[in-house]
Structures are given as C-alpha cells and as structure tokens.
C-alpha positions in Angstrom: 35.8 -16.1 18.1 33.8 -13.3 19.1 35.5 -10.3 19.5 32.5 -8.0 20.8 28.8 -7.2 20.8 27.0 -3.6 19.6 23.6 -3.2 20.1 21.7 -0.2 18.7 18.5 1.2 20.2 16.0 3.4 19.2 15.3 7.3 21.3 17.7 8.8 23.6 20.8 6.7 24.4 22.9 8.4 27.2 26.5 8.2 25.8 28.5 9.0 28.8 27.0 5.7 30.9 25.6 4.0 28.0 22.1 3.9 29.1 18.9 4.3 27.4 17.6 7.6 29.2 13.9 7.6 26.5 12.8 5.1 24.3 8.9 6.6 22.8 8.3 3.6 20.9 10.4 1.2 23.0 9.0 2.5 26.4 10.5 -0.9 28.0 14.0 -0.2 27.8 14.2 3.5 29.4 16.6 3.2 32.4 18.2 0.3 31.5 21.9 -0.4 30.2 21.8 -3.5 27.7 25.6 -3.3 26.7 26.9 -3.0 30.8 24.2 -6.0 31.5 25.4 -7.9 28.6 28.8 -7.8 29.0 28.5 -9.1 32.7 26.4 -11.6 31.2 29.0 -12.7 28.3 32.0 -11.3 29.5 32.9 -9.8 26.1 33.1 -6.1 25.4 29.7 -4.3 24.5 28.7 -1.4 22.8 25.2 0.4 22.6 24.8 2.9 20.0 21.7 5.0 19.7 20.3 3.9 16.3 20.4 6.4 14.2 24.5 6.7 15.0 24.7 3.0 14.6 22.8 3.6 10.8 25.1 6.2 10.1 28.2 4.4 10.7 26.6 1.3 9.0 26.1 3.3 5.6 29.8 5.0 6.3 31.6 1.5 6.3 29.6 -0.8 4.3 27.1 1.1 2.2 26.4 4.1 0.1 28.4 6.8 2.5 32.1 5.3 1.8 34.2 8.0 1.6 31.8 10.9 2.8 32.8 13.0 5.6 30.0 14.9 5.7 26.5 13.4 5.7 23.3 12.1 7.4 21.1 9.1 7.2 16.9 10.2 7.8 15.0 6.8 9.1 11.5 7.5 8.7 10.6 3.8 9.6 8.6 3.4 12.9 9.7 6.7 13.7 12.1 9.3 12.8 15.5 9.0 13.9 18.5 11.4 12.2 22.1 10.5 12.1 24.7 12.5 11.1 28.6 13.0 10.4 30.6 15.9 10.4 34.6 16.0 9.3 34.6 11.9 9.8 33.0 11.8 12.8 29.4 11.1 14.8 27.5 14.4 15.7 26.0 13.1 19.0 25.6 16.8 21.5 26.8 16.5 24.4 25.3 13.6 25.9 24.8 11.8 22.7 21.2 13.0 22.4 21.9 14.7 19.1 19.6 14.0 16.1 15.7 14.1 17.6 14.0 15.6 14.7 11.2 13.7 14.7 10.4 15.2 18.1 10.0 18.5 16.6 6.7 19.6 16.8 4.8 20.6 13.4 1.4 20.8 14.3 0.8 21.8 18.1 -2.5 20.3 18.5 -1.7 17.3 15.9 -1.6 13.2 17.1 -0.3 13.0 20.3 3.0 11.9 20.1 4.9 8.7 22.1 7.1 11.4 23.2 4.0 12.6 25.2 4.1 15.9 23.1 1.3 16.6 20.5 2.0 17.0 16.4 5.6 15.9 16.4 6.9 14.9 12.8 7.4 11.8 13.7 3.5 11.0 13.5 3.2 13.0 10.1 6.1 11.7 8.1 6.9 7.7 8.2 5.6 4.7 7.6 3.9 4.7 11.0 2.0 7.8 9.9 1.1 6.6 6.7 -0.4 3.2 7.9 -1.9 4.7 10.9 -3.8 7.0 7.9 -4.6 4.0 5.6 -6.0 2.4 8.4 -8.0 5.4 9.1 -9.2 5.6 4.8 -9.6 1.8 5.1 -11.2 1.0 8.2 -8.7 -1.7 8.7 -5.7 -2.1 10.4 -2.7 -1.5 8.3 0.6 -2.6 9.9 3.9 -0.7 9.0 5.3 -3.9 7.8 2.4 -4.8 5.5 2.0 -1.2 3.6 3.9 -1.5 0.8 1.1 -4.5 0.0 -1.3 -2.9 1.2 -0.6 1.0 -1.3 -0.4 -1.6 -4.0 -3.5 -2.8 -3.4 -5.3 0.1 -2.7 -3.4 2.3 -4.9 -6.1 4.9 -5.2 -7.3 5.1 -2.0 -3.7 5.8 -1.0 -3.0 8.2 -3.1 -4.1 11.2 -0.5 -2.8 9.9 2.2 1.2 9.1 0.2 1.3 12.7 -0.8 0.5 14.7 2.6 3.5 11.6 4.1 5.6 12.8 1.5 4.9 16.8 2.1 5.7 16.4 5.8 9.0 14.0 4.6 9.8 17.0 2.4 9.9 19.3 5.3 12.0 17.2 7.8 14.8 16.5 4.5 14.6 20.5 3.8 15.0 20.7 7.7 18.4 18.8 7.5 19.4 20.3 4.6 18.9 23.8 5.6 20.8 23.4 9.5 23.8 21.1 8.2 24.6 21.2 5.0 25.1 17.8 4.0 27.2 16.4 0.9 24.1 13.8 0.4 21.1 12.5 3.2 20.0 8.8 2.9 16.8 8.6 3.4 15.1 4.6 4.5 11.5 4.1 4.5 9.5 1.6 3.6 6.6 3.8 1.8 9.2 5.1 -0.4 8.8 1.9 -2.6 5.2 2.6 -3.1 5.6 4.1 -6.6 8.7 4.1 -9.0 8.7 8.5 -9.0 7.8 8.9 -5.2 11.3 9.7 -4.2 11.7 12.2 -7.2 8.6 13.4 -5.4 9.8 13.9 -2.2 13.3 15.4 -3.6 11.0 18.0 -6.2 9.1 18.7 -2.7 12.6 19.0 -0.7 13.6 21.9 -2.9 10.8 23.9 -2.9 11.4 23.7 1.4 14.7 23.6 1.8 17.2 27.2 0.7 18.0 27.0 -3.1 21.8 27.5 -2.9 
C-alpha cells in the first residue's frame, strides 16, 4: 500500500504553495509544482521538500543525526545546498528559501554562476568545481560522477586543484559554523574520498576560518 510520495528538489522550493520558484542547475523545473501535479496524477498525498531539508531530515531519522536537535548537513555535490535544524525542527525562512550558501558570492568577478551571479561558492567548492578544474589541468572532460577515478588516476596532477576545493570548502563549513552554532555539520561530497586525510584537511582548514571557541 502506498501511503504517500515526497519528492525533493534541488534550489529554491516555495514552501507555502509547494512550488519550485529557482532551480540553477535544474533550470527545467522553475515554476512548476511536482507534488500538486503528482497527486492529481496518483491521487495519493505528495510532498516536495527542497533538498537540502529533505537531506536533513534523512540524516535526523535514519543516519548519523539521531538524536541531534541542533545540526546541519553541507552537500557540496553538483552544487551546494545547506540544511539545517534548530530545537528539532527545519530552519526553512519564511518561505522556505533558507539555506542558499552556495549562492554567496566569494569572488565578484569569479565563474559565472547558474544563479546568473558571478564567483558564488558554489563554483569554487564541490565536486562540480573540482571536475570543471581537472578538466581544465587535463584537457579532458571530467564528469562529477567520474572524479574520484579520475584524482586517482591523476593523483598529482590533482593535487592543486583538491587543495584550493578544499580551502573554499573550509570557508563555507567555517561559514556555518560561525552563524549557527551547530552540535556537528555533515558534510557529503564525492571528492572527499579522494585521499584517506582529506577530510582532516578540510576540518584543520575549518578551524583556522571559523571562531576558535
């Protein structure tokens, strides 16, 4: 029996209509509502959560978060999406646009962004930013989903291009750390599997960033 559907989507996810309002690197669904076209479709109850939220809760009931009130989950994947929760619940802003810090801007005349702005950290710090830089050191495309092969094989060549993604990493984790005040921030990227120490890398880097107390 199914009881219900929930469908997560990347970028700004209006919560009070449940519509996708700006999707950067999922331009094809801004203006449309998947969970109100779904349920007329199935006529079950549907729910879209903007993914970050939907990562959040995911860690809160099944993973690493169980019994945390206060925390937030970093995805640096494709692009950078933050979820957080404070005393038990969702931090969503009033419309549910909450969590964008990947569309902060770090370097004003940097890569434009899918966003439309220029230098946002979203193009420094993921696995999107890495690969698009390999690809660049390699002359080859290299695909998000193939760098982890792809730093192995080249593990010199990437060794530039893994620190300055980690650097800018550091600075979006001291970012978090510094405004919210987290008990503990997961933190999923695939380039973070690149070399046994690179997460006590980016943590050593995070707290030379972030405020020591």
């Amino acid at each position: 029996t199914v009881l219900g559907l929930g469908i997560s989507a990347p970028g700004l996810v209006d919560a009070t209509d449940e519509r996708i309002v700006l999707s950067p690197n999922l331009p094809s669904t801004n203006g449309r509502s998947p969970a109100r076209d779904l349920a007329g479709r199935l006529a079950i109850d549907c729910v879209l959560l903007q993914e970050a939220n939907a990562h959040c809760l995911g860690e809160r009931m099944f993973g690493a978060a169980r019994g945390r009130d206060h925390f937030g989950v970093l995805d640096v994947s494709t692009g950078m999406g933050l979820g957080g929760m404070v005393d038990g619940a969702l931090l969503t802003g009033s419309r549910g646009f909450a969590g964008e810090l990947g569309h902060v801007t770090i370097d004003k005349d940097g890569l434009r962004c899918g966003c439309g702005k220029r230098g946002c950290l979203e193009t420094l710090a993921t696995d999107s930013a890495l690969a698009r830089r390999l690809s660049a050191r390699l002359r080859r495309p290299v695909e998000p989903q193939t760098l982890l092969a792809d730093l192995q094989a080249h593990a010199t060549d990437g060794a530039a291009d893994i620190e300055q993604t980690s650097t800018y990493l550091a600075i979006a984790m001291a970012m978090v750390v510094n405004v919210f005040n987290p008990t503990a921030l997961y933190v999923h990227g695939r380039f973070l599997d690149a070399r046994a120490d690179l997460f006590d890398r980016v943590r050593a880097l995070t707290r030379e960033h972030a405020l020591a107390p």
